[in-house]
N, C-alpha and C positions, 0 to 999 in steps of 0.2 A: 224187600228186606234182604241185604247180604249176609249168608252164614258163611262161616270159615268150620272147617271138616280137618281134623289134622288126627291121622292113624300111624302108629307107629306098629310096626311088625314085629313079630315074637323074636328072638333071638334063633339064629339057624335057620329061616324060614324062605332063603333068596331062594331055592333052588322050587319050594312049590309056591312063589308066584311067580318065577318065570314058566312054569307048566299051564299056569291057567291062564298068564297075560291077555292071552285073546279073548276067552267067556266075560272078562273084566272089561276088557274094552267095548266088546260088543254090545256086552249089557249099559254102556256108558254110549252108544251109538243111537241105543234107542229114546237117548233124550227124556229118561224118566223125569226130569227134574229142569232144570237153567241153570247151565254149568257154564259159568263168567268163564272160569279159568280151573285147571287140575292137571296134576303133574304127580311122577314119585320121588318121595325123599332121599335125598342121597347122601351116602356117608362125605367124609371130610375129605377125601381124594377124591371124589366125584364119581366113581369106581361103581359101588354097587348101591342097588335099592335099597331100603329101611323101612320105607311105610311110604303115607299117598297123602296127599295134601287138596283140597276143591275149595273153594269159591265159590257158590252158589247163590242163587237170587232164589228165593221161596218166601208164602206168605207165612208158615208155620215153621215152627220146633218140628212137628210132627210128622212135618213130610220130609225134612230132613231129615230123621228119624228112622224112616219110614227108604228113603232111598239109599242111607248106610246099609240098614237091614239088609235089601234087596241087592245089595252086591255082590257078586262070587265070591269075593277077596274076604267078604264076610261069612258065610256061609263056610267055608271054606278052614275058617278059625284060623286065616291067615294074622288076621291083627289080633295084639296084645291089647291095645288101647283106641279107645276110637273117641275124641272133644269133638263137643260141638258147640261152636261160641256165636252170636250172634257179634253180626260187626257192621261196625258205621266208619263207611268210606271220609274221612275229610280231604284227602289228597288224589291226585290223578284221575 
């Protein structure tokens, strides 16, 4: 099953995830999960970060859930908001 992950970052917040980008990445290295596709959100000039976007293939809510939790970017109280929608591919 594909979940889509879409976190949007608290306002004023570019400056401590570019401090932690790496623990985030790393922790993203270790494959906790089936990550199709992830990326960060960009404002309208393409300029700077806003939040973080994944794609994920998982059997449960719950491990998606479960591998938001486990992110720096989380722990961190980097994100304001963090959806989690389950989603059905029909195209590409």
């Amino acid at each position: 099953m594909h979940w889509i992950i879409y976190c949007t970052d608290k306002p004023g917040s570019l400056s401590l995830r570019e401090a932690h980008i790496v623990r985030h990445r790393a922790y993203l290295e270790t494959k906790p999960i089936n990550v199709v596709m992830s990326g960060p959100l960009m404002d309208d000039a393409g300029e700077k970060m806003n939040g973080s976007f994944f794609l994920v293939d998982a059997e449960s809510r719950s491990e998606v859930e479960s591998f938001s939790r486990n992110d720096p970017f989380f722990d961190l109280g980097l994100w304001s908001e963090v959806h989690i929608h389950r989603f059905y591919k029909r195209v590409g």
